[in-house]
N, C-alpha and C positions, 0 to 999 in steps of 0.2 A: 608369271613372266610373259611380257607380250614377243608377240611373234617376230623375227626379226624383220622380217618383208614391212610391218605395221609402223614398227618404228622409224623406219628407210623414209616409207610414204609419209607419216605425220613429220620428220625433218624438214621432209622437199616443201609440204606445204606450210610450213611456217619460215621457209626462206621465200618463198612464191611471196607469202602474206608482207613479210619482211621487205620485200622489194618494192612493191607494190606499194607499202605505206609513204618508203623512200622517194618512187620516181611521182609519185603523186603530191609528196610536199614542194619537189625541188622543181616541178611544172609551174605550181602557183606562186611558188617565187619569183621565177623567171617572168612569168603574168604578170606578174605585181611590177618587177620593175622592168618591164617593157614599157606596161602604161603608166608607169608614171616617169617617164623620160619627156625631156623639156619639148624636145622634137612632137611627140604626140601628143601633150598638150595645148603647145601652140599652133598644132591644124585642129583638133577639137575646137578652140576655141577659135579661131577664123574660121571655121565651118558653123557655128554655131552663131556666128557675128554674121556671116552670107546666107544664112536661112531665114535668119530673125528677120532680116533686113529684107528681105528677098519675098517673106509675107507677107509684110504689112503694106499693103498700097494706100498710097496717098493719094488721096483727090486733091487737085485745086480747085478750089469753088472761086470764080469770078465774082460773087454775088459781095458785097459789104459787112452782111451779117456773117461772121466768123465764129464756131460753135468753140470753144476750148481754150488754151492758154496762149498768150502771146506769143511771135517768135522768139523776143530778147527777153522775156518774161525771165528775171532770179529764180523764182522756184519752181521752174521748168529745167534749169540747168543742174541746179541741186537733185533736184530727183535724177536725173540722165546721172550725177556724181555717183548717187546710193548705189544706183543701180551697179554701175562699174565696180566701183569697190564690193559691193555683196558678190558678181562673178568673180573677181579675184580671192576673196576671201574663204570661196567655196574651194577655188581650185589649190588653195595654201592649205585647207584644212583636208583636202583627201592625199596631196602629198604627205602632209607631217601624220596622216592616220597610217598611208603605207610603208613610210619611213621608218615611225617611232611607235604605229601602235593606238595611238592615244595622245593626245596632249602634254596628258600627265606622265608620259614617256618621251615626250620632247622636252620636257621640265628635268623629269630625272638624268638625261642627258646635259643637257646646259650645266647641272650642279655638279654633273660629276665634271666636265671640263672646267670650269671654274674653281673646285677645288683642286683639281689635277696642275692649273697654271697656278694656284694660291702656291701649292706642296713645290714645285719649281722657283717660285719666287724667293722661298725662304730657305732653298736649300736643301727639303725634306725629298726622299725617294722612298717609293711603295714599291 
């Protein structure tokens, strides 16, 4: 039989450990949806619109010989399209990872609402 002092102490520290597991998941949650709040992704992204932009200097060359693609050039605009939609699509897929986990957790979502409004439609309660 252990000592009673011994038992006291290994209690306290598996409540210590206990705590500690708790205030460390419910931190990075909080993290998690701080940043992914619409407010801090839309200054992410105009900051990240004001840097881009902010790097690149453009020369005008007076000269006739012009190196690269026209101003009204199609597929100068197409590529400027890609480009936009690949930033949007990056900032959709780290919401729905913090949201849902995975894709495949924003799927399992969608089915379970979609059977949940089916089971209402016909009447059925789970």
């Amino acid at each position: 039989m252990l000592d009673p002092e011994i038992d006291t102490v290994e209690a306290r520290i598996t409540r210590r450990r206990h705590e500690l597991t708790r205030v460390t998941q419910e931190t990075g949650q909080r993290a998690v949806h701080m940043l992914s709040s619409p407010g801090v992704l839309a200054g992410a992204a105009a900051l990240g619109f004001l840097v881009g932009g902010g790097a690149v200097r453009r020369h005008h060359d007076s000269s006739s010989a012009r190196s690269g693609r026209r101003r009204g050039d199609p597929a100068g605009r197409k590529a400027k399209r890609t480009g936009m939609v690949g930033a949007v699509m990056t900032g959709a897929m780290w919401l729905i990872r913090a949201r849902f986990g995975s894709p495949a957790g924003l799927a399992r979502y969608l089915l379970a609402r979609r059977q949940q409004a089916t089971a209402r439609q016909h009447g059925y309660h789970r």
